[in-house]
C-alpha positions in Angstrom: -10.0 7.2 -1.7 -6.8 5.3 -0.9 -7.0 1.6 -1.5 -4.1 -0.7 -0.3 -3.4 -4.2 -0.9 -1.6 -6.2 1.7 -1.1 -8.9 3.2 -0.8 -10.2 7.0 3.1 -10.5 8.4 4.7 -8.5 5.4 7.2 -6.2 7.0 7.0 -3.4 4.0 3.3 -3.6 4.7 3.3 -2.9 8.3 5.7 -0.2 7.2 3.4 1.5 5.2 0.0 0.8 7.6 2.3 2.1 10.7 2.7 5.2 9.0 -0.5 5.7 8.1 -2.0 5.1 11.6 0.7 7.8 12.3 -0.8 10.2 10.3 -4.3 9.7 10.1 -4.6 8.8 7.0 -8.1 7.0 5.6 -7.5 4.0 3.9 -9.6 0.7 2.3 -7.2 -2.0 3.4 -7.6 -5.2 0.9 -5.9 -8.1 2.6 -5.1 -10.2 -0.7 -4.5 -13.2 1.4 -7.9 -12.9 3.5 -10.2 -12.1 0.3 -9.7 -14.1 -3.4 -11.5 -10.9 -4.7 -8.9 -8.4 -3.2 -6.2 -10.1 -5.2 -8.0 -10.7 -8.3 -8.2 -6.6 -8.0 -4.5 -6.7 -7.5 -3.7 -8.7 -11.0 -6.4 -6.8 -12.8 -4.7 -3.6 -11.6 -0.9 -3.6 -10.6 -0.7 -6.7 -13.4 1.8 -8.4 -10.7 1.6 -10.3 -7.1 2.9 -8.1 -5.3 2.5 -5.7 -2.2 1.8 -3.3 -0.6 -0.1 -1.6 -3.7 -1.7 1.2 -3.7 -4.6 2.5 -5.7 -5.6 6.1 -5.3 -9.0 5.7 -6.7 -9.5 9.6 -7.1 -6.6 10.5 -8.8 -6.5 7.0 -11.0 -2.9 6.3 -9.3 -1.3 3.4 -8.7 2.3 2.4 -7.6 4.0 -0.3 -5.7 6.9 0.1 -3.3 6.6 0.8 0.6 8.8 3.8 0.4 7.0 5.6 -2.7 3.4 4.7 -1.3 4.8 6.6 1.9 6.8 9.1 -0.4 2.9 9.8 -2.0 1.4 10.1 1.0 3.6 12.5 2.2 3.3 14.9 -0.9 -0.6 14.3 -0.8 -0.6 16.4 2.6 -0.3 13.0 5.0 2.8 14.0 6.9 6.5 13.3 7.6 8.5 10.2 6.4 10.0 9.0 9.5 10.7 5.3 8.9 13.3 3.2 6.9 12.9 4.9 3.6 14.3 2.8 1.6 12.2 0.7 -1.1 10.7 -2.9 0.1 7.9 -5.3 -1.4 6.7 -8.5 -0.5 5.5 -11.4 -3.6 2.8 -13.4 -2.1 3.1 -17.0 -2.9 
C-alpha cells in the first residue's frame, strides 16, 4: 500500500496527487496538517517536516521529493511522467 503525506495548498503535492489521479493509482492520503497523528507518522518515519512523503508500506520504502515519488510510481507500473519533473518539497510550519 502507498501512503502519502501532504498537506492542503502545497504545489509539489498536488503535483504528485494529480498524477496519481491520472494513473489510477491507490493511495492512503495522510493530510499532516488535518490529522496530529498523520504527522507524528511523518517524524517517526521520514525524521523531517517535510512533504509530499511517501511510504510504500509493502516494499518498506520511503522517499521524499515530488519528482522521485512520481519517478517510483512510474517504475512501479503507474504510468508516464508527464509533469514538471523537476524536484519540489514543501516544510510545513
Amino acid at each position: 500500500m502507498f501512503v502519502l503525506y501532504t498537506k492542503s495548498g502545497c504545489p509539489f503535492c498536488n503535483r504528485v496527487l494529480d498524477y496519481v489521479e491520472e494513473n489510477n493509482i491507490q493511495i492512503d492520503e495522510r493530510n499532516v496538517y488535518e490529522s496530529e497523528i498523520a504527522m507524528k507518522e511523518l517524524m517517526e518515519k521520514g525524521g523531517k517536516r517535510q512533504i509530499p512523503f511517501l511510504h510504500d508500506t509493502d516494499k518498506d520504502v520511503m522517499m521524499y521529493e515530488s519528482a522521485d515519488i512520481i519517478e517510483y510510481f512510474k517504475s512501479q507500473g503507474g504510468g508516464e511522467v508527464t509533469e514538471d519533473d523537476t524536484p519540489g518539497v514543501c516544510i510545513p510550519s
